[in-house]
N, C-alpha and C positions, 0 to 999 in steps of 0.2 A: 620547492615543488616536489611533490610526491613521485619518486622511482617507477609506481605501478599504478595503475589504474583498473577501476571498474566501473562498467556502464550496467544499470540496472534500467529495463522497461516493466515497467508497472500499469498493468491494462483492467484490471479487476476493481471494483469496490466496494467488495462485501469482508465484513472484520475476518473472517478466517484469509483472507487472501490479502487482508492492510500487512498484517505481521512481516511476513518473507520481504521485500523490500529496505522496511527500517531496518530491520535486524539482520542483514547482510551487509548494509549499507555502513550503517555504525558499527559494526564488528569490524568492517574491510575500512572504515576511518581510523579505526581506532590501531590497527596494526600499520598504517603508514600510508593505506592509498589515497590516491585521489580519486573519490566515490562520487559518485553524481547518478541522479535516478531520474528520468525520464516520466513524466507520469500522465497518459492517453487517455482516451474515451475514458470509461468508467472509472480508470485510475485517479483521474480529477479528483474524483469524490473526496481522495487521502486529505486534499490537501484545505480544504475547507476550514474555515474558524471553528463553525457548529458541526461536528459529527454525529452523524445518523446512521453507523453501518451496521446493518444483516448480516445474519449467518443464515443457511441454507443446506438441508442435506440434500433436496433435490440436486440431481446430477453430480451428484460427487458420494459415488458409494464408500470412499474408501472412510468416509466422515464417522467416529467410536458413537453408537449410540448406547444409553444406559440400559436399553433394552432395544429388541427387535423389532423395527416400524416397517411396515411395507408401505412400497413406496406411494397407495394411494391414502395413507396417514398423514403421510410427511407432505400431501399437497392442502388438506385441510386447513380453512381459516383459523387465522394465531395460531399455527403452529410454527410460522418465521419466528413470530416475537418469542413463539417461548423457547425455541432452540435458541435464539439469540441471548436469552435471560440466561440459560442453562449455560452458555459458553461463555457468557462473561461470568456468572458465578464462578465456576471450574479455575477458571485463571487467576481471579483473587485468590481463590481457597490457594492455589500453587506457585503464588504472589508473582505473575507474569506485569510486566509492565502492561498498562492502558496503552494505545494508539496513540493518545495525545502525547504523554511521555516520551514513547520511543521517536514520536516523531522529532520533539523537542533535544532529547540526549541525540538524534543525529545530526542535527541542525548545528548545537553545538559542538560538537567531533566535527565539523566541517563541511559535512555532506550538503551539496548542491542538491537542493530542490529546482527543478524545470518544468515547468505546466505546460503541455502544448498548445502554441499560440490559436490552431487548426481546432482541434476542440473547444478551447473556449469561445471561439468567434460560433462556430458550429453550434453548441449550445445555449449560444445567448447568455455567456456565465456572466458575472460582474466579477472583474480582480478585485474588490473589495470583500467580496465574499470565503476570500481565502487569507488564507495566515501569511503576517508580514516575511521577506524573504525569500519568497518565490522569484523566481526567472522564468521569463518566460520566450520560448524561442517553436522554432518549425524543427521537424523531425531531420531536415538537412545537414541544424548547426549541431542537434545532438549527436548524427553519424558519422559527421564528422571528429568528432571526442571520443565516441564508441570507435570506431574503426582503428584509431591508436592506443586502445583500452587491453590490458592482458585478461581480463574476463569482460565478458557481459552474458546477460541474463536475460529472463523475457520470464516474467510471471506474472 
């Protein structure tokens, strides 16, 4: 068993916000911990077979654009989709791993996937609808883990 631990919560499910999780997750596997990520309400989304995730600059000013959009631009129909095209172009051209990937290289380093049982009862999800692997527990048995964790995280 792993000396250190990190509990990650993952409450987001738009692709700029999938990244931080895996890639903490499996960098903090890969150095020795025992990683496990929590994943709530919208966080679900990560863990799905079929991903479908958005980017959005709405409310997140700090988002690089190629040029300067005011924000009643950026609420325009298809402008999700094509910020969305635009951010996953950028990260091939800078050969960022895909979401499926990193999910995949954290799975394998070890990392505990957890779905919260609450959400998915909550939204009627089907555990078939997500990628083999999953655990799924109430936020009690995760605070439990997180509570003797030397990091945890909340993004």
């Amino acid at each position: 068993m792993a000396d250190k631990k990190i509990a990650i919560i993952a409450t987001k499910g738009a692709l700029d916000w999938a990244y931080p999780p895996f890639i903490l997750a499996s960098t903090a596997a890969a150095l020795g911990y025992d990683a496990r990520i929590f994943f709530t309400f919208y966080g679900l989304q990560l863990l799905r077979k079929e991903l479908d995730l958005q980017v959005t600059s709405l409310g997140n000013p700090g988002m690089p654009m190629p040029i300067p959009m005011p924000v009643i631009l950026q609420a325009m129909p298809g402008m999700q989709s094509m910020m969305t095209m635009m951010m996953k172009k950028k990260m091939r051209s800078k050969g960022v791993a895909s979401i499926e990937q990193l999910r995949e290289i954290s799975m394998e380093c070890g990392v505990k996937m957890i779905g919260c049982q609450m959400t998915v009862d909550l939204f009627d999800f089907a555990k078939e609808d997500f990628i083999e692997g999953v655990e799924y527990a109430g936020a009690a048995s995760f605070l439990e883990f997180a509570g003797s964790a030397d990091i945890t995280l909340y993004v």
